[in-house]
N, C-alpha and C positions, 0 to 999 in steps of 0.2 A: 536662431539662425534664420528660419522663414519669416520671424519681424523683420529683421533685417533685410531680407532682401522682398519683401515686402513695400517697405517702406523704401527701398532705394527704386522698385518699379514704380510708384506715386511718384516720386520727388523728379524723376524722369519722365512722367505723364505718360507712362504708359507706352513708350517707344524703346526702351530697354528693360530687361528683364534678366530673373535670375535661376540657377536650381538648387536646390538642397537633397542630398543623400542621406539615408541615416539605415540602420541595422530593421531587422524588422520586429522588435520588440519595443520596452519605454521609448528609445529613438522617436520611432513610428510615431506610436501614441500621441507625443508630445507635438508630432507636430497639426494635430487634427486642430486644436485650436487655432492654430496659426492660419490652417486653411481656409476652415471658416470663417477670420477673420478678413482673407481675400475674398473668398467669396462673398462674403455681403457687400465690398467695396469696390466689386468690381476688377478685381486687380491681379496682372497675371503673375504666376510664379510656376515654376516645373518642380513636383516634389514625387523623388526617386528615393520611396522605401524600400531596402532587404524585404524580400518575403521567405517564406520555408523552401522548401527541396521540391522542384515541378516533378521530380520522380518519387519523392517520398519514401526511398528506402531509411533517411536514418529518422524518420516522424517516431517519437515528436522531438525536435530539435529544441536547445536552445533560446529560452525567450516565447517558443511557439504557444499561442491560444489553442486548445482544440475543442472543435466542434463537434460533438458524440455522433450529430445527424446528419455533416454535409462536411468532410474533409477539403473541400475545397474552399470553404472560409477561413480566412486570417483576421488579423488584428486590422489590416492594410484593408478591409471589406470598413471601416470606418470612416473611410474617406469618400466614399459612395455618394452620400448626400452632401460634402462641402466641395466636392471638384466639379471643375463645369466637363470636365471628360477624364473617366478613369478606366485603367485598363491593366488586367497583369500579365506581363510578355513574359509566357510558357515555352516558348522558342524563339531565339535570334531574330532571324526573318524576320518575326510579327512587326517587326520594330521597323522597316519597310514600307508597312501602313499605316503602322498608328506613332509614330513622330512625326511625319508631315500633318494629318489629322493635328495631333495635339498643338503642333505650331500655328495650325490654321487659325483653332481656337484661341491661346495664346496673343494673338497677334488682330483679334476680328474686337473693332468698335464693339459690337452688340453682345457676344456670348466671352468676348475675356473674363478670366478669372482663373483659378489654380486649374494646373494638370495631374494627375496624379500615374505616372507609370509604375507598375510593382513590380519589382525584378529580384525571382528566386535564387535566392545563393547559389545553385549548383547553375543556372543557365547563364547569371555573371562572367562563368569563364569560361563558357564554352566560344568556340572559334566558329566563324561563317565568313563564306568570301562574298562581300557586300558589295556589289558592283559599285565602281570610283565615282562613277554619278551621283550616288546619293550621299557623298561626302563636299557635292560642291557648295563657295558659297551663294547663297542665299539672300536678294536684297528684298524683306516684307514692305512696301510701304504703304505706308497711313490712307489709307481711303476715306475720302470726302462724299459720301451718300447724299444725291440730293433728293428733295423731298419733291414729290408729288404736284405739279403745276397747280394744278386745279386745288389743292390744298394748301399752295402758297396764296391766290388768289383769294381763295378764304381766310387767311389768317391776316391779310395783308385788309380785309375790309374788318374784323372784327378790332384790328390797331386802330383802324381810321376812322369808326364810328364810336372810341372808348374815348370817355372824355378824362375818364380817372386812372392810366393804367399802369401798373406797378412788374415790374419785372422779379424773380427769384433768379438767383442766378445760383446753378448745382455745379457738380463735379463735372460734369460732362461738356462744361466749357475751358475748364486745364486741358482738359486730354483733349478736345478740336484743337485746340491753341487757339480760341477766340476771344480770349481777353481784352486786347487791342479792340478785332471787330466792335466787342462789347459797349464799349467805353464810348468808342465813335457814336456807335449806333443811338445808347443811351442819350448823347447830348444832343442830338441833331434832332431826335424829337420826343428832347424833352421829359423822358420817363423813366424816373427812379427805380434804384436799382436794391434790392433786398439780396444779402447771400444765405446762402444755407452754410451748413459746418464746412462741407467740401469744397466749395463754391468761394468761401472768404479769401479775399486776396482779389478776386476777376479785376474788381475797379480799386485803384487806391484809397486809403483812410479818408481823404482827402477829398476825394473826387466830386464834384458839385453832385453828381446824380446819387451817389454811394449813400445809403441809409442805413448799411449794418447790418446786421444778424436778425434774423426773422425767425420768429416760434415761439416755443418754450423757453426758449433761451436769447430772444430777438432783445433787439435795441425797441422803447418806446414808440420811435420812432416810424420802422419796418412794419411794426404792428399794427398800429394806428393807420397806416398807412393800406395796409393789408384791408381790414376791415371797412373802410372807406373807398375803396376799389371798386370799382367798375368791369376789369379786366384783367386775370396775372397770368402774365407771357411766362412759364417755366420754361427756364432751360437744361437742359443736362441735369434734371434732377428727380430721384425717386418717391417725391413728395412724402417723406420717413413724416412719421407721428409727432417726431421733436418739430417740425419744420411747419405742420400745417395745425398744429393745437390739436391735435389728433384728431381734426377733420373739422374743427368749429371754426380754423381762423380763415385756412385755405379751404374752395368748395361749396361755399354757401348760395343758394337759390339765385343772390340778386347779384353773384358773380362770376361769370363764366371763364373758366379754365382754358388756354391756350396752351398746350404741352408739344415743346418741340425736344424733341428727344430720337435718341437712336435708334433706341431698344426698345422694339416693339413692346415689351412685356411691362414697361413703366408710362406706355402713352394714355392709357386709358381710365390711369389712377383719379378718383375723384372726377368722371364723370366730363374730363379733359374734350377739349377739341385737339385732336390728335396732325400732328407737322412732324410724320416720320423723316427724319436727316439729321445730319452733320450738323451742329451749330455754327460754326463759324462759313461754311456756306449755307444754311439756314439766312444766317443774318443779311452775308451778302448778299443773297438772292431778295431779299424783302427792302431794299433799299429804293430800288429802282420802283417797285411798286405800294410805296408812300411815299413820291414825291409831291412835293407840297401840301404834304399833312403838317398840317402849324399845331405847334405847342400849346395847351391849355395856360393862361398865365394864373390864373388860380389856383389851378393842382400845382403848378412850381410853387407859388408863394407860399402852399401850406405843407409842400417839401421841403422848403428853404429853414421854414419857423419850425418844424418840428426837428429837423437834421441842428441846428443850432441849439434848443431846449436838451435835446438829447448829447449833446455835445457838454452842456454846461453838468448836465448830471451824471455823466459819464467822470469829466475832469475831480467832479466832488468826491466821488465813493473813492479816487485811485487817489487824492492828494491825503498824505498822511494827519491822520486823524488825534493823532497824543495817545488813545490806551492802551493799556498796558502790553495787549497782544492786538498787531496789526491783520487788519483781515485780506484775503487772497486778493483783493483789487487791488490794496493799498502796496501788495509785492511786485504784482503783476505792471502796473504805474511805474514803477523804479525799474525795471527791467526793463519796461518798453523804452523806455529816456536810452537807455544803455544801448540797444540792440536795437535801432529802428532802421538803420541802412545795413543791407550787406548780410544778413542775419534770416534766420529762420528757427522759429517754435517750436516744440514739438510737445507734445501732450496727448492724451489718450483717454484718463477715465476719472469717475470723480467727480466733486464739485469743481475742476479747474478748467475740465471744455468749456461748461456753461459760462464760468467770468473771460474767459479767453475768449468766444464767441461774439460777446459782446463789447467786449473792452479790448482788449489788443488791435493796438495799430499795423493793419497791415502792411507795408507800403510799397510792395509790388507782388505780382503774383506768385513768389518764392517765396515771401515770408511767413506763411503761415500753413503748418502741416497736425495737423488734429484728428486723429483717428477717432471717429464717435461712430459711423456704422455700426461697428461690435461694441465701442464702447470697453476695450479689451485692458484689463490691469495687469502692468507686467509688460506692454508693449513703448512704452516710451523711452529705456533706453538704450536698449535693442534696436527700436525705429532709428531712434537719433545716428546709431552707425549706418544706416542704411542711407539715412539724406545727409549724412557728411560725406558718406564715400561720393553720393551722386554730386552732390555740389561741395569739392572739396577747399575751395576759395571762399567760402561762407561760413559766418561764426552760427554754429547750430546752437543753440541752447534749448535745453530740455530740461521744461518745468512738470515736477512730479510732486505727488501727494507722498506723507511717508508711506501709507496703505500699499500703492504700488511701488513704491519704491519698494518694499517687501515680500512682495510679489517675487521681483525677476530684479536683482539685483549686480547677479555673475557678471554681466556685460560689461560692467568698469573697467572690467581687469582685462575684459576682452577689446575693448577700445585702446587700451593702453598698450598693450600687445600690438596690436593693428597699428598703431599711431594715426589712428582716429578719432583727435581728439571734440571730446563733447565740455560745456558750462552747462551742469546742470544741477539746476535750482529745487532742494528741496523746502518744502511746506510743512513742517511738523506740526499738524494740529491732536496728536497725541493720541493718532485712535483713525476712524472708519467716520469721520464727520459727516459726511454726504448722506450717506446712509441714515447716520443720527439725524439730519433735520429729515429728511423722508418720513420717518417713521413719527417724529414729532409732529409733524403738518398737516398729518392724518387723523390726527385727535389720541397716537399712543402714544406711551411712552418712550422714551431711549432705553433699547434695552444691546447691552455687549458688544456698545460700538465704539467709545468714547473710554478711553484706560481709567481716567479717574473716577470714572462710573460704575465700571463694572466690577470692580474689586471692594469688599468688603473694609478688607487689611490693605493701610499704609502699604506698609513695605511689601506687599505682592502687586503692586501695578508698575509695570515695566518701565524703565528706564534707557532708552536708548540711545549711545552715543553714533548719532549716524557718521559725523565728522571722523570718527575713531572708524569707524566701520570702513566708508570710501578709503581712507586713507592704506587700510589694510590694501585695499584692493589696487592699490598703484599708483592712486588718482591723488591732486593736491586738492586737501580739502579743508574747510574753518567753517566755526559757526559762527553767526554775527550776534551780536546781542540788540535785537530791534533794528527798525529800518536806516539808524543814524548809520550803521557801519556797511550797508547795502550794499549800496553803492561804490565806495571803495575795493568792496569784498569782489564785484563783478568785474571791476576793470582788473583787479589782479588777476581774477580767470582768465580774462580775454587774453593777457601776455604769460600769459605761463606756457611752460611749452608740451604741456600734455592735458589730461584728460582734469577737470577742477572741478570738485564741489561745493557749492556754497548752501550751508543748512542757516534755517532761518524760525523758530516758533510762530506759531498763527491762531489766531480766534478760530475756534471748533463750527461756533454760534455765529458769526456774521458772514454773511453772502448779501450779493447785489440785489436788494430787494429791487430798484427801478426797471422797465422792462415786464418781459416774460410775457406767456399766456396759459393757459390751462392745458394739463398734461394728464392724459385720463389714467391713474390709477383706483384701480377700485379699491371700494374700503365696507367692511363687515355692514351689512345692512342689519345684524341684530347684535347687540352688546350690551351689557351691561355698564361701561362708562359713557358717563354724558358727551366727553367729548368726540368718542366714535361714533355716537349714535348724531352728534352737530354735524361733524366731517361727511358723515353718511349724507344725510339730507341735503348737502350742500352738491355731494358727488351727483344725485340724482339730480339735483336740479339741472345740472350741468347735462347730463347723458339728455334731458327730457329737451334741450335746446337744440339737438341732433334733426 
């Protein structure tokens, strides 16, 4: 329920928003992940747990946690640290002050993210004569914070003296609505555009300045580009570990940080020259002061040749390859043919952000909705009702791993219910693959992630008809046998008139080797296998480049 309305506040940029009720026991519980997964994302939602009895005659009720040493703790005390404001209304009234508070939050660039009100069964029904005023409605609108003159004037000479400067573009240029701005901004002088996860989409697949996904998960491209820099203007973005090579790509000595951002609390990341504001009046306001800052024709030409190089090895890894089992590019390439106008993505966890990241065409700033923040299994096809409901003129397709696809699966039945219908693409690679090269790339072994691995005995490794499964669940669903029937298999989802799955088996073992950068996982500094003790040496050398 809270993916869902989670992801329909994203798909709406953060100008509508949702609440979810639940009992105050598993209810509750269940939905602290969800929270969490707003709160890392910045993302508002209102979540209205049952709590116990504010008079506690029949304690301990139903479902109640209790506390031996402080009866005033519940289950609902969990949500403490993933709400940006939480509060339990013990009397009617309170609610007086802390709904307007919560909407403030709710509704504020800087501090959005979940609310949490607790509301104990027995104060549920109690009556209060609430004055007619506080039921009127309400218009919040969107505040444009502008940033600091004298800190426009600064960031506006540190543009005009970069002779190499590369933009990231984050999340916090959907929610301004500076897309457009962006795009202007980019060609006018000249300076390629890198996105982060949240950020993908700002400029089109397309777009001359557009270089792709930048990180761990970046396009060659982005990277090369990144490290070769002079200057990277961040916009709207919390500079995450996936995004700056965990601090060796973004941050380095002979590059200085420009951070134009909202939120006080993300400007100072990496040692930033900090542009407290609104992005999209950010941008506008820096126009007028780089007038006549002329283009480096250099840095385009070696934007042009890398954006191009990157383009031709992007098309290789997605064009189908002949063996036996196609790998997540080679799916993700036949989908994108299918769904590139009119269409939006959905994904969440796994090895599929990462090929999605880099590979998926986006080609406006709706088509691409990728929860990686949390990185949450279980949320894609939950999300997917959330950004069908918000855009429901668009074909949502939601590509899952089986992994979560197992996770949180209920949703089919509940979109079909809803007649909210989702295309969504599952990737049987028979196991927890992501995980297995993880643990492989580290110098261990694959250990209980992979079905044909982990099982000793044939006949004890699982077998699962997922196509049988969806189908239970309301949804029309087929497997294809290889990528020859893909295609076909997609367009009958598009005209079906409810919710379709299309299963598809996949390589465990191949992922996009082109791209990427270094992703600090630490690995045993003493072992006894040679290859942990190679991965070791190789980790530190890495950390010793810091």
């Amino acid at each position: 329920m809270v993916h869902a309305a989670v992801a329909y506040a994203k798909a709406k940029r953060r100008l509508r928003m949702m609440a979810g009720t639940t009992s105050i026991g598993p209810g509750a519980t269940n939905m602290v992940t969800a929270a969490a997964l707003a709160h890392v994302n910045r993302l508002p939602v209102l979540l209205l747990p049952g709590d116990t009895f504010a008079n506690r005659l029949p304690d301990p009720v139903l479902q109640q946690l209790e506390d031996f040493s402080d009866p005033t703790i519940t289950a609902n005390d969990c949500f403490r640290p993933v709400s940006r404001y939480w509060d339990r209304i013990t009397r009617p009234e309170q609610l007086l002050q802390s709904l307007p508070h919560a909407m403030s939050v709710l509704t504020d660039p800087e501090e959005c993210g979940p609310v949490t009100l607790a509301l104990p069964q027995d104060v549920q029904a109690e009556a209060y004569d609430f004055p007619e005023a506080f039921f009127a409605a309400r218009i919040h609108k969107q505040v444009r914070q502008g940033a600091d003159q004298k800190q426009m004037k600064e960031a506006a000479e540190f543009i005009r003296n970069a002779s190499r400067p590369l933009i990231v573009s984050g999340g916090g240029v959907h929610y301004s609505g500076a897309a457009a701005e962006l795009a202007d901004f980019a060609a006018r002088h000249g300076i390629p555009v890198a996105e982060t996860q949240a950020g993908k989409g700002s400029l089109p697949w397309n777009h001359e300045c557009n270089v792709g996904s930048i990180g761990v998960t970046g396009t060659s491209a982005a990277n090369r580009l990144a490290l070769d820099s002079d200057l990277i203007i961040a916009i709207g973005t919390r500079l995450q570990d996936f995004i700056s090579g965990s601090g060796l790509l973004l941050g380095r000595p002979d590059c200085q940080i420009l951070s134009i951002n909202i939120a006080r609390h993300d400007l100072g990341k990496r040692s930033a020259v900090p542009i407290r504001g609104d992005a999209c009046r950010s941008l506008q306001e820096l126009k007028p002061l780089l007038t006549g800052r002329t283009v480096d024709a250099s840095w385009m030409s070696q934007v042009k040749q890398l954006k191009n190089e990157w383009e031709k090895a992007a098309a290789a890894v997605c064009a189908p390859s002949g063996n036996k089992l196609p790998a997540d590019s080679e799916v993700i390439g036949i989908v994108n043919q299918h769904f590139l106008e009119n269409s939006t993505v959905v994904c969440a966890a796994g090895g599929l952000p990462g090929e999605l990241h880099k590979l998926w065409r986006a080609s406006d700033a709706k088509s691409y909705h990728v929860e990686y923040g949390y990185s949450c299994m279980g949320y894609e096809i939950a999300g997917g009702i959330g950004v069908k409901m918000a855009n429901p003129r668009r074909d949502v397709v939601v590509m899952v791993g089986d992994g979560s696809y197992l996770m949180l699966n209920s949703e089919i039945a509940t979109s079909v219910a809803l007649n909210q219908k989702l295309i969504i693409v599952v990737l049987d690679n028979h196991g927890f693959a992501c995980i297995n090269r993880l643990q492989t790339s580290l110098g261990g072994k694959g250990y209980n992630n992979l079905w044909d691995s982990s099982y000793t005995e044939a006949d004890r490794v699982p077998s699962i008809d997922f196509a049988q499964h969806a189908a239970s669940l309301g949804a029309h669903a087929e497997k294809v046998d290889g990528l020859s029937g893909l295609g076909d298999a997609l367009e009958r989802a598009r005209k079906c008139d409810r919710t379709s799955v299309v299963v598809i088996d996949t390589d465990p073992i191949a992922s996009t080797e082109a791209g990427g950068t270094w992703w600090d996982v630490p690995v045993a500094q003493v072992s006894e296998n040679r290859d942990v003790n190679e991965a070791s040496a190789g980790y530190q050398e890495k950390q010793g480049a810091r």
